[in-house]
C-alpha positions as CSV (number, residue, x, y, z in Angstrom):
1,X,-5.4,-95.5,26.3
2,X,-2.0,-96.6,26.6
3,X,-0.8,-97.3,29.9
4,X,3.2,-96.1,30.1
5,X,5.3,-97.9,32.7
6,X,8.0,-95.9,35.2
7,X,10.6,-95.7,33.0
8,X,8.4,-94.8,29.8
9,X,6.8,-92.4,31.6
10,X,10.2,-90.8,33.5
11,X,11.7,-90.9,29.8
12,X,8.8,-88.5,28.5
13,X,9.0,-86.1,31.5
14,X,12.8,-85.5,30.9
15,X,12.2,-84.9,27.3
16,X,9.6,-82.6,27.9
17,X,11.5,-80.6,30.9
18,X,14.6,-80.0,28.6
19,X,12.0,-78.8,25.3
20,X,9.8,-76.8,26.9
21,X,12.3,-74.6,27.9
22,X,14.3,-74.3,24.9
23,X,11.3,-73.4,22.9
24,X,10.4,-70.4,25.4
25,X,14.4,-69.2,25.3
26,X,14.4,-69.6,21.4
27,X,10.7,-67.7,21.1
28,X,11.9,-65.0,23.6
29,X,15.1,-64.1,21.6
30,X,13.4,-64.1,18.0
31,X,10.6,-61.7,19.4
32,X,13.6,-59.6,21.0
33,X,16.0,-59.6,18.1
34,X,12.8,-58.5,15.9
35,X,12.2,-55.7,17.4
36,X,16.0,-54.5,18.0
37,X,15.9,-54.6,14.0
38,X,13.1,-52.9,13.5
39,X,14.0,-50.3,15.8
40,X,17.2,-50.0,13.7
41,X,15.3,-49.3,10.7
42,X,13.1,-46.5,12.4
43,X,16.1,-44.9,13.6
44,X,17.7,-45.3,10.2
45,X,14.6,-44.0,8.4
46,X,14.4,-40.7,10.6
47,X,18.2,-39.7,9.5
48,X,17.2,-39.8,6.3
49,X,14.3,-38.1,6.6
50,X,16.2,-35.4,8.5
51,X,19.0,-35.6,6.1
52,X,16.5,-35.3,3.1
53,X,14.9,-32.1,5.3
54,X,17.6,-30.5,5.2
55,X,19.2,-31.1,1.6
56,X,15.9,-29.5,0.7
57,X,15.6,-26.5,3.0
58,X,18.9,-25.6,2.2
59,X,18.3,-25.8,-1.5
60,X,15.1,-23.7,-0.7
61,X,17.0,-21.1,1.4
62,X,19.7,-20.9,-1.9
63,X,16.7,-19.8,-4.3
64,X,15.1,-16.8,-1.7
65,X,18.6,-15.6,-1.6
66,X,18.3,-15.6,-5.4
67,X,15.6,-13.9,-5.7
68,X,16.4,-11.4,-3.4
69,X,19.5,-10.7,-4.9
70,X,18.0,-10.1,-8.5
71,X,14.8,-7.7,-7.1
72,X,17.4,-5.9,-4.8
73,X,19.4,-5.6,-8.5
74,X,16.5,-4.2,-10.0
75,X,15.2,-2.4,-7.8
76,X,18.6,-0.6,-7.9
77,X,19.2,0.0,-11.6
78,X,15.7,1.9,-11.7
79,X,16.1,4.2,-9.0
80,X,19.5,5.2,-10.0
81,X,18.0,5.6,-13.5
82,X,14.6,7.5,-13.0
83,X,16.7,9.7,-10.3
84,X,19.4,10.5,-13.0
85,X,17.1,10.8,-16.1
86,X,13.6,11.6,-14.6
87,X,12.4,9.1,-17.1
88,X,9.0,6.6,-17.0
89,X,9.4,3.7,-15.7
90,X,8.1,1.4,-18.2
91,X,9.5,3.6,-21.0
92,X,12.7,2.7,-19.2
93,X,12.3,-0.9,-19.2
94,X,11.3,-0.6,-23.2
95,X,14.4,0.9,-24.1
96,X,17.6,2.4,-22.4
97,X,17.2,-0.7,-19.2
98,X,16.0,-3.9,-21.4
99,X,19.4,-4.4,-22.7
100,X,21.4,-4.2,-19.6
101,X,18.6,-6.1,-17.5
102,X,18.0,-8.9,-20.2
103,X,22.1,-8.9,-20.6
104,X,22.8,-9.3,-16.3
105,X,19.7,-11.7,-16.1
106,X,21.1,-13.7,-19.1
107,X,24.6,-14.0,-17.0
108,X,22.8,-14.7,-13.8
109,X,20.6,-17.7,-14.7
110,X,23.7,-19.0,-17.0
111,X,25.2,-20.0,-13.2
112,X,22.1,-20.7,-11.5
113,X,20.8,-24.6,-13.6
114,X,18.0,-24.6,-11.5
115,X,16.2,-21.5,-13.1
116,X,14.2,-21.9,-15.8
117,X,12.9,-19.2,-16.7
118,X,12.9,-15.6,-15.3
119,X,10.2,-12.9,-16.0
120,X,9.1,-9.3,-15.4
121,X,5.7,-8.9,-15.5
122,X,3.7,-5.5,-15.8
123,X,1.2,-4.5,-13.3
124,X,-1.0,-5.8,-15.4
125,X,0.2,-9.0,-15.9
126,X,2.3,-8.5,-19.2
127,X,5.5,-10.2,-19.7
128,X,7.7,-7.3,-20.5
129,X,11.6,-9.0,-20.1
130,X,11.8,-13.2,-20.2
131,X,14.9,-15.0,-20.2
132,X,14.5,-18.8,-20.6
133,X,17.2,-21.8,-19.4
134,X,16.8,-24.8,-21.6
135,X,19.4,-27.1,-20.6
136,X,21.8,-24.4,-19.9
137,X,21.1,-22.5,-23.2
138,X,20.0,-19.1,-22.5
139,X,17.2,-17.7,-24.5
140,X,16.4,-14.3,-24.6
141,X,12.5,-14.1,-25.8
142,X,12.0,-11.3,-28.4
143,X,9.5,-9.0,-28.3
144,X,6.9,-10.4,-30.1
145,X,7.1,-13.8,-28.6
146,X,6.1,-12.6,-25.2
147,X,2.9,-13.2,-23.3
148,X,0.0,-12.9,-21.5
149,X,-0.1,-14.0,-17.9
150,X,-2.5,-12.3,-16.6
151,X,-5.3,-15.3,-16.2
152,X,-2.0,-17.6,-14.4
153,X,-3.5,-18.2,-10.8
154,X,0.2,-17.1,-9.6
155,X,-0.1,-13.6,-11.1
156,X,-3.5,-13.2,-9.3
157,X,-2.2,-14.4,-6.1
158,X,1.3,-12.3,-6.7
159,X,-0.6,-9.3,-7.3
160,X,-2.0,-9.6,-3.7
161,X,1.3,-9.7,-1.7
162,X,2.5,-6.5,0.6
163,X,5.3,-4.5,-0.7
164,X,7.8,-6.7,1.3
165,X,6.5,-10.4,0.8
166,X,8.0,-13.0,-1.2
167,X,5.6,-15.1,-3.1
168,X,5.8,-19.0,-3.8
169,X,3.6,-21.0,-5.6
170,X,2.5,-24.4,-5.6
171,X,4.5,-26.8,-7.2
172,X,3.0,-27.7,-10.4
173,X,3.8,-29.1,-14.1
174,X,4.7,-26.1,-16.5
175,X,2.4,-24.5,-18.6
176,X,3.0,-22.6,-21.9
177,X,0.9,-21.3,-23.9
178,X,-2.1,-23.1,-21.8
179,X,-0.8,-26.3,-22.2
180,X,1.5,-28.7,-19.8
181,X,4.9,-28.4,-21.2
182,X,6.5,-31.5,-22.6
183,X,8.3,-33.5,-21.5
184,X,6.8,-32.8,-18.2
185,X,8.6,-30.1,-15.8
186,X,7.5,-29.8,-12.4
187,X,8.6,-26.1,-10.8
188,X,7.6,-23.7,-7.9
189,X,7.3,-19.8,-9.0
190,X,9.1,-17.7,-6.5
191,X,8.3,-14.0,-6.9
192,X,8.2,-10.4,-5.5
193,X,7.1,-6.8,-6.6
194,X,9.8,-4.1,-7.9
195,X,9.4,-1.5,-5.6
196,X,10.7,2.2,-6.8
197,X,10.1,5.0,-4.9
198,X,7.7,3.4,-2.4
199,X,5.6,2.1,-5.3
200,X,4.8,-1.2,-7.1
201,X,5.9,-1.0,-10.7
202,X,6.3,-4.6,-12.0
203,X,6.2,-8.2,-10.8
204,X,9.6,-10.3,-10.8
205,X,8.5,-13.9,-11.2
206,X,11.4,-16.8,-11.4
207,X,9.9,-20.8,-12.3
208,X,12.8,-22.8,-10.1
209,X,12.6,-26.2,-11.5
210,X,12.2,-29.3,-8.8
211,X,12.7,-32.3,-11.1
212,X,16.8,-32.7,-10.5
213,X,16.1,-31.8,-6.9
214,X,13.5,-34.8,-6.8
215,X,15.2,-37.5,-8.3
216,X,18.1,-36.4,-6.2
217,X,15.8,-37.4,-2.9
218,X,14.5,-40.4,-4.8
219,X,18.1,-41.7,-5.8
220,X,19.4,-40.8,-2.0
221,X,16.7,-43.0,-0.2
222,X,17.3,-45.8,-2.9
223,X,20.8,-46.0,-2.3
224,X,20.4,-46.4,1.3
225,X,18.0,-49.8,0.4
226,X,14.6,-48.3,0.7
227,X,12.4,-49.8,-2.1
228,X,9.0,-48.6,-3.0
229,X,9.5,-44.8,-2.4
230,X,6.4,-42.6,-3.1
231,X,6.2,-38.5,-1.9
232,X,2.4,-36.6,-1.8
233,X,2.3,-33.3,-1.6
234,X,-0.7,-31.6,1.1
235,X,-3.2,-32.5,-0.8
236,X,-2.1,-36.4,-1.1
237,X,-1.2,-35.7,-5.2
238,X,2.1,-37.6,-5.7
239,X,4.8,-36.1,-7.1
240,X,7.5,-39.0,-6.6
241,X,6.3,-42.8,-7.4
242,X,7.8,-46.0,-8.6
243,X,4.5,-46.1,-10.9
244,X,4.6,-42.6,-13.0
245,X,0.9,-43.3,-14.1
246,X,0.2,-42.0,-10.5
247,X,2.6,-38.7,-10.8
248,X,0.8,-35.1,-11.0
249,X,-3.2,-36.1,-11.0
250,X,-4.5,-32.8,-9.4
251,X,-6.8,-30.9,-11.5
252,X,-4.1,-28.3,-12.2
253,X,-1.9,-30.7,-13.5
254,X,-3.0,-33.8,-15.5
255,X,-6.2,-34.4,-13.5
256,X,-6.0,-37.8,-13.2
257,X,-7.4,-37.8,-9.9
258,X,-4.5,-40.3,-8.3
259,X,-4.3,-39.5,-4.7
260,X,-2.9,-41.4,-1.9
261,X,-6.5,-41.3,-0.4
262,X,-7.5,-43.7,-3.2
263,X,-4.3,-45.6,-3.4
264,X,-4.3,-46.4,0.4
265,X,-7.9,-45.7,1.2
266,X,-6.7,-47.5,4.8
267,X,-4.0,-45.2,5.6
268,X,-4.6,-42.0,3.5
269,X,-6.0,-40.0,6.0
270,X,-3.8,-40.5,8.5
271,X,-0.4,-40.0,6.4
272,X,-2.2,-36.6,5.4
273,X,-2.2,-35.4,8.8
274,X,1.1,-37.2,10.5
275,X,3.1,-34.7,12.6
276,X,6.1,-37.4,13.5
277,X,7.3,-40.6,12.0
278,X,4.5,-43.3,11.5
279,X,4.8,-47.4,11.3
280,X,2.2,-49.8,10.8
281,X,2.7,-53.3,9.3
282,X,0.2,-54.0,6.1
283,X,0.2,-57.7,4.9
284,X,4.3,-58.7,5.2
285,X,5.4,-55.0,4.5
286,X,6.5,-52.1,6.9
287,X,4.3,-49.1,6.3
288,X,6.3,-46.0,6.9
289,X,5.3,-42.2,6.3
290,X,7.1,-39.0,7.7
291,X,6.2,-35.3,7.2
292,X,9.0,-33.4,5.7
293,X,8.9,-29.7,6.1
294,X,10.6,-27.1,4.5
295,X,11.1,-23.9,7.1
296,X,12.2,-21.5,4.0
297,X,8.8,-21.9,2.0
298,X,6.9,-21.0,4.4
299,X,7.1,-24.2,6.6
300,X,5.2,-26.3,3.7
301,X,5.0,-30.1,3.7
302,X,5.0,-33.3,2.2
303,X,4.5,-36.4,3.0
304,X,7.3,-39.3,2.6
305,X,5.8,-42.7,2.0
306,X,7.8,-46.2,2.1
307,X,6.7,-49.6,1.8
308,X,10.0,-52.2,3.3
309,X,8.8,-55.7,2.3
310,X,9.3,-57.7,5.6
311,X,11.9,-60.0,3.7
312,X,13.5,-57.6,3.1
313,X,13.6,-55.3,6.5
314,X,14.0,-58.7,8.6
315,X,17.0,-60.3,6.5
316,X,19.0,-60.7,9.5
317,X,16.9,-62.9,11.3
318,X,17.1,-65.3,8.2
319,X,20.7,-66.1,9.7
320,X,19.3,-66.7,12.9
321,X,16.4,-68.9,12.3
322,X,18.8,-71.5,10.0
323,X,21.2,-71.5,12.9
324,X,19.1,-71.7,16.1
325,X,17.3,-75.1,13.9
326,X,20.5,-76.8,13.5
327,X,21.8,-76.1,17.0
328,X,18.2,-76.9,18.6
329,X,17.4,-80.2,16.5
330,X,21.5,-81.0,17.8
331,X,20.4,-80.7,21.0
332,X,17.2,-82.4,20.4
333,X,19.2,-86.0,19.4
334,X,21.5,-85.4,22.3
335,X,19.1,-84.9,24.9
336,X,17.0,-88.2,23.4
337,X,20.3,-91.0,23.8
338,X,21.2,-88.6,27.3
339,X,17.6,-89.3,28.3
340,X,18.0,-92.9,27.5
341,X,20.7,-93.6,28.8
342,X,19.8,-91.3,32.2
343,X,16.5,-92.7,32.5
344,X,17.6,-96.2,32.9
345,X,20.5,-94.9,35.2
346,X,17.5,-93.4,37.5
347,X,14.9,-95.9,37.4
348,X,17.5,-98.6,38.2
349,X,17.4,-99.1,41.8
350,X,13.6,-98.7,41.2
351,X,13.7,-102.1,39.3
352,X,16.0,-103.5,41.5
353,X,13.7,-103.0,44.1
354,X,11.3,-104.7,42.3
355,X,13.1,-107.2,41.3
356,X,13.8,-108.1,44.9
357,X,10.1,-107.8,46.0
358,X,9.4,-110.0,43.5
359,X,11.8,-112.4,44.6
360,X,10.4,-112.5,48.3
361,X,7.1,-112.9,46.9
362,X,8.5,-116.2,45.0
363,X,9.8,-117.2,48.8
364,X,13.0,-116.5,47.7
365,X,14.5,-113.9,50.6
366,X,18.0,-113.9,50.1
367,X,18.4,-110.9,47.4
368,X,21.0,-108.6,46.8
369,X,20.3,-104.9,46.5
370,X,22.9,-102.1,45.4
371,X,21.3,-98.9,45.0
372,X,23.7,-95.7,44.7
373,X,22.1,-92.7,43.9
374,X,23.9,-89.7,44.2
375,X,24.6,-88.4,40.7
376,X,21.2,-89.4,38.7
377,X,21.1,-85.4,37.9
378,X,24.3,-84.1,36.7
379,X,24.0,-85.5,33.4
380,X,20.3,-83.6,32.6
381,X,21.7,-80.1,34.5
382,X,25.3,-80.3,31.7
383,X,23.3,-81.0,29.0
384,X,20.7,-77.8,29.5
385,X,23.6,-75.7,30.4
386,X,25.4,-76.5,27.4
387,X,22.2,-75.7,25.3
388,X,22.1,-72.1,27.1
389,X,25.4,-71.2,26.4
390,X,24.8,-72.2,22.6
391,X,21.6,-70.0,22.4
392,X,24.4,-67.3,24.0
393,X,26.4,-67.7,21.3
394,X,23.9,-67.5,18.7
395,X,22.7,-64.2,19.9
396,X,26.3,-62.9,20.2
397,X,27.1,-63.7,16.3
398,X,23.3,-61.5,15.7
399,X,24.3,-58.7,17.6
400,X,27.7,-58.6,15.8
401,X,25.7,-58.9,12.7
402,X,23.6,-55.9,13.4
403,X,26.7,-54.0,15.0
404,X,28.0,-54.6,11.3
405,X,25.2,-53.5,9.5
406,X,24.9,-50.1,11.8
407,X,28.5,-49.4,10.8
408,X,28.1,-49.8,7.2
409,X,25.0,-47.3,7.4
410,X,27.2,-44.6,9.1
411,X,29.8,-45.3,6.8
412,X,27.6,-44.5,3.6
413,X,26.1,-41.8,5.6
414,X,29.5,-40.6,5.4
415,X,30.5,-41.3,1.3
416,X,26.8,-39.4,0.8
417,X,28.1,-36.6,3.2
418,X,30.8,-36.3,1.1
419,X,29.1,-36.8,-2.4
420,X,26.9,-33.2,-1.5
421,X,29.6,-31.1,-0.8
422,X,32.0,-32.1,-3.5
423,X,31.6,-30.9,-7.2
424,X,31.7,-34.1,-9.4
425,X,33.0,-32.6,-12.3
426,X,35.8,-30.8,-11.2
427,X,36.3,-32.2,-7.5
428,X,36.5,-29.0,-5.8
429,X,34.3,-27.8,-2.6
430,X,30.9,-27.3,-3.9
431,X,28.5,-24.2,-3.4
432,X,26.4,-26.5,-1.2
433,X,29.5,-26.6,1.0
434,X,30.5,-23.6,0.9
435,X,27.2,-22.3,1.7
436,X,27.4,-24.7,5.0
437,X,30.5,-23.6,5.7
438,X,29.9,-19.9,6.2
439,X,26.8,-20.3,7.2
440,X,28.3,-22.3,10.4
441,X,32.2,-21.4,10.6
442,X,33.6,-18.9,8.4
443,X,33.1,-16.1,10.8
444,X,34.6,-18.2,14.1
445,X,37.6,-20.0,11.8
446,X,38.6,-17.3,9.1
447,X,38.4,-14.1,10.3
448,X,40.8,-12.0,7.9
449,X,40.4,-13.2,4.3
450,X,41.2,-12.3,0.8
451,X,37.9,-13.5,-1.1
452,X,38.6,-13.9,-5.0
453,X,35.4,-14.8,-7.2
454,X,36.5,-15.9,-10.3
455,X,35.2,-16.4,-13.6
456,X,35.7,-18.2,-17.5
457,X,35.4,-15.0,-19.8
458,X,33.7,-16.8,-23.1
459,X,33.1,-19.7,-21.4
460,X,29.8,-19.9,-23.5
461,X,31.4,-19.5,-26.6
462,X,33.4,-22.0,-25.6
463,X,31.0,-24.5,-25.0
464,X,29.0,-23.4,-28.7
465,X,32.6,-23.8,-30.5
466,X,34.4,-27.5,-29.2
467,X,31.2,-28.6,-27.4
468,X,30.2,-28.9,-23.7
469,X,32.5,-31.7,-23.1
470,X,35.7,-29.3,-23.9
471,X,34.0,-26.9,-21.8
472,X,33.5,-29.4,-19.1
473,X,37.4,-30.2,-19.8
474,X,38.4,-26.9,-19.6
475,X,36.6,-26.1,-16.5
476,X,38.6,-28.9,-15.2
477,X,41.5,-27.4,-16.1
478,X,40.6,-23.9,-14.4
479,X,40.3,-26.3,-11.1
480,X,43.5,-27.2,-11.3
481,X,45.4,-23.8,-11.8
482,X,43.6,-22.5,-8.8
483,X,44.4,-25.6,-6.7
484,X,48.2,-25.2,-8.2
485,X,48.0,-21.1,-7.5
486,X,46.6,-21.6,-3.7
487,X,47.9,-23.1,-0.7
488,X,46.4,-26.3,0.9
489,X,45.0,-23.9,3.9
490,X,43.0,-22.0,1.3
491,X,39.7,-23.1,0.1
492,X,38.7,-23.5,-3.6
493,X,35.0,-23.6,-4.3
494,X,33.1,-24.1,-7.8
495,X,30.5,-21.3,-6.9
496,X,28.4,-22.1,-9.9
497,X,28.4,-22.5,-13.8
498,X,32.2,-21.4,-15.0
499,X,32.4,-19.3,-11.6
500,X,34.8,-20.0,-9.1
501,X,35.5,-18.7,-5.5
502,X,38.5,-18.6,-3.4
503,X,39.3,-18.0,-0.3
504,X,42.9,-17.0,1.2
505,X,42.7,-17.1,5.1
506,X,44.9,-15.0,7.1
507,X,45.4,-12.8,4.1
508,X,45.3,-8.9,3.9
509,X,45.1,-6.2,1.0
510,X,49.0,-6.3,0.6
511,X,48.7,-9.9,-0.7
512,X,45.8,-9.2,-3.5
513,X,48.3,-8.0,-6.1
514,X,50.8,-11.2,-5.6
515,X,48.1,-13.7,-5.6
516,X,46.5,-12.3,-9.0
517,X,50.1,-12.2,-10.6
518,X,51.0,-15.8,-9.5
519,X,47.1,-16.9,-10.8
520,X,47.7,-15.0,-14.3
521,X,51.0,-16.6,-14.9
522,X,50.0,-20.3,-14.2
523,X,47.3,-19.5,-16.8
524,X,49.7,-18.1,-19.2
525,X,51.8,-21.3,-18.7
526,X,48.9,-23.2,-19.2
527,X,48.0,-21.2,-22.6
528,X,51.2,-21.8,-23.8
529,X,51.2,-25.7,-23.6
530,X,47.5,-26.9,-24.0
531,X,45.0,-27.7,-27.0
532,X,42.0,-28.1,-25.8
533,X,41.1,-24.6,-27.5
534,X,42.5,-22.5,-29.9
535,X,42.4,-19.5,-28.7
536,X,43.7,-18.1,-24.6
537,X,42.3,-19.0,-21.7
538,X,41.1,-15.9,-20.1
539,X,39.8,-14.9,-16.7
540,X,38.3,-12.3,-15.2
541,X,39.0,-11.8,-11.6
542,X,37.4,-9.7,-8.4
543,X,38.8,-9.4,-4.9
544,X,37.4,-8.0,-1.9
545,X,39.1,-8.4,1.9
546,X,36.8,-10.1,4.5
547,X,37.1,-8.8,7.9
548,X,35.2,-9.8,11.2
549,X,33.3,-6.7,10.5
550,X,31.8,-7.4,7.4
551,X,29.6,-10.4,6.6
552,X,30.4,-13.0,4.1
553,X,27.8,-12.8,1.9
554,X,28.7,-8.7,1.3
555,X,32.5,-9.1,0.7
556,X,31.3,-11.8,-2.1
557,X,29.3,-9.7,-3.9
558,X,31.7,-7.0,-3.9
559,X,34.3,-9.1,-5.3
560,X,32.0,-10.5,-8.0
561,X,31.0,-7.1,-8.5
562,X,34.5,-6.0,-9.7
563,X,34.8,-9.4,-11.6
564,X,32.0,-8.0,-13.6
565,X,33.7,-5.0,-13.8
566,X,36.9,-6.1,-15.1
567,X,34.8,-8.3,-17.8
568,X,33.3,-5.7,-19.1
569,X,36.3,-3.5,-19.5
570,X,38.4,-5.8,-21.4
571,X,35.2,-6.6,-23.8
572,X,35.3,-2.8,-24.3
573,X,38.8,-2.4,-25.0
574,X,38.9,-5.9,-27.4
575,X,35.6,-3.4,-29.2
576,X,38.0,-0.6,-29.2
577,X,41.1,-2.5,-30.7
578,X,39.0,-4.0,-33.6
């Protein structure tokens, strides 16, 4: 072994002392900034979650009042009927009510893109009315296109709901006919009985399709930088993956048998049965799954399911790494020519000393010794503070870094935020707002209201003349004569299809008449000059005043009930005048 002398071995002691603890600083502030990050990214990954939660819910709570609204419009139009005529109720439904109810459904699902297809069924499981939505052309199905649903497994489990249940399916592909409608369309079946006079007479059935709604929660988590992005329903079936070999394998659907059980045989069980966020690192990646439930299906689940490679996730502490190495080797050459340099400053009056005994032991007793000692430290104690405060400032630039990064999440939180409530055709406040909005505030802010619903008479002619993109430029159009005929406190809402919705705060009965004269003259204006279309541009209007006594949701359907109203008179008196 080799034997070191003093100074060698003083040199190696002061290299050590200054390493040693720059390695345990620069280890203990990687493990920190680590697990700051990852914390971000939990904490980033619940909002969305919670944002995704409730986009769904609320798109969930929009269908049930859908659906009530149509049975309670059923349910209506028979009573009136059999109390007026004393007639049967299916020989109603054959003849005098088909029209009307086939007409009013037609009009209804024409605003409402996420039907599909609505249905009557008989008792017996007979489709009796149908109306279907493909791609926003409505399809009335004759007579002797109609089926039998009777062997559907939602008919049978329709059939055993109380007189005041709503029933929702499963979400499945679409079947017609037997076979799993192509391309594939993924929908939940959200029904109820007609009731008239206390009794069940038929079965109202409406398939809402899920597939926009589902690549809107795919495209949301992708924009915020989640890769990877899978959703399983209960049963651990997927019904959003990256690999769309995996989509639909239940036995219902394309019984494939692909289930996260099989995919993740590690973790399956576990995502399954989550009640909170979960993490768990696999290979390099984040594992992340979180429960999503949705309180207005009857508090059903799935299960959201994220892999974040850890280059990815732990990008920031790239930065870090490159510049602690520089700054530490740095430090490392300085502290090797300081130690030098120190060491021989130290060890000096140790050779002298030995020097001088060696001198005596030669006889020779007249030596000179100078020995000063009292700074041999303050070089070693500068250099370690001076690498402390550079590992300070290296951790200041990562906590700006991350600061950064937090601000540009909230930021695009915010541009999303915005995104939902805003119609991206025409700008205006969308029925997603809207909803929000009185859901929240209307009551509390508004109070008094004129409420004007709004709507394109032959806007579907409109669209079969010049095409949908005159119709979309025409409904563009519309959004600016409202915005023109309104003030900037009044709000102006696309409410659905070529149906509008505005609201005048602070506005009684006296100001209905003005408003509607100001609204028809802009669009006379706009007749004159445009060419979009040959023919006038022609709305039908309803108004109904809002007070604190009356609820929202009422004074709109009022109003659209006189739009209606006012449609169909001026279609009879155009009949009339030809």
């Amino acid at each position: 072994m080799r034997n070191f002398n003093l100074k060698q071995r003083f040199f190696i002691v002061l290299i050590i002392v200054a390493i040693v603890p720059s390695m345990i600083f620069a280890y203990t502030g990687y493990t920190t900034t680590k697990a700051l990050i990852i914390e971000n990214e939990q904490e980033k990954i619940k909002q969305v979650t919670t944002e995704i939660s409730n986009q769904m819910n609320l798109f969930f709570k929009d269908v049930n009042e859908d659906l009530e609204h149509i049975q309670t419009h059923i349910e209506s139009e028979f009573s009136f009927k059999v109390a007026a005529t004393r007639a049967d109720y299916n020989e109603l439904l054959h003849h005098e009510l088909r029209a009307f109810f086939e007409h009013s459904l037609s009009q209804y699902i024409s605003g409402n893109d996420e039907i599909d297809i609505i249905r009557i069924l008989s008792l017996e499981g007979e489709e009796l009315i149908r109306i279907d939505n493909a791609d926003g052309k409505i399809n009335i199905v004759g007579i002797d296109e109609l089926q039998d649903k009777s062997d559907r497994y939602y008919f049978e489990e329709i059939s055993e709901i109380a007189a005041d249940e709503i029933y929702i399916s499963q979400l499945d592909l679409n079947r017609e006919n037997g076979q799993v409608e192509m391309p594939y369309n993924p929908v939940m079946r959200f029904g109820a009985p007609i009731i008239v006079g206390g009794e069940k007479k038929f079965y109202l059935i409406m398939n809402i399709m899920v597939d926009t709604t589902l690549r809107e929660t795919q495209s949301t988590l992708e924009v915020q930088g989640f890769e990877d992005i899978s959703v399983v329903d209960s049963n651990g079936y997927f019904i959003i993956s990256a690999d769309e070999s995996k989509l639909w394998g239940a036995a219902h659907d394309l019984d494939t048998g692909s289930n996260i059980k099989n995919d993740m045989p590690e973790f399956g069980e576990g995502i399954l049965s989550a009640k909170g966020t979960n993490y768990e690192l696999e290979s390099n990646n984040l594992l992340v799954w979180s429960p999503l439930t949705f309180s207005h299906i009857n508090d059903r689940t799935c299960t959201l399911v994220m892999k974040l490679p850890e280059e990815k996730y732990l990008s920031p502490l790239k930065s870090y790494n490159e510049i602690f190495i520089y700054e530490f080797l740095s430090i490392i050459v300085l502290i090797y020519f300081i130690s030098r340099g120190f060491t021989s400053y130290l060890t000096k009056p140790i050779v002298q000393l030995q020097e001088a005994v060696a001198e005596v032991g030669k006889g020779n007793f007249d030596v000179s010794i100078d020995v000063d000692s009292s700074s041999e430290f303050q070089s070693l104690s500068y250099d370690i503070k001076k690498m402390a405060l550079e590992l300070d400032s290296v951790y200041q630039d990562l906590e700006r870094r991350v600061n950064e990064r937090t601000k540009e999440l909230e930021t695009a939180k915010r541009k999303m935020e915005i995104v939902a409530n805003t119609d991206r055709l025409t700008g205006l406040f969308n029925r997603n707002y809207f909803t929000h909005y009185i859901t929240d505030e209307f009551d509390h802010v508004v109070g008094k209201a004129l409420i004007f619903v709004i709507d394109v008479d032959k806007f579907k002619s409109i669209n079969d003349t010049y095409g949908h993109n005159v119709g979309d430029k025409v409904l563009i159009e519309v959004a600016k004569i409202l915005q023109k005929s309104t003030r900037e406190s009044d709000f102006v809402v696309r409410y659905g299809g070529d149906e509008f919705l505005i609201v005048l705060p602070g506005c009684g009965e006296e100001f209905t008449i003005e408003y509607r004269e100001r609204l028809i003259s802009y669009v006379e204006a706009w007749n004159q000059e445009q060419t979009l279309i040959e023919h006038k541009l022609v709305l039908s209007i309803g108004c109904a005043l809002h007070t604190s006594k009356r609820h929202i949701l009422d004074v709109i359907n009022e109003a659209d009930k006189k739009m209606y109203e006012e449609k169909v008179a001026r279609r009879e008196n155009e009949t009339n005048d030809e």
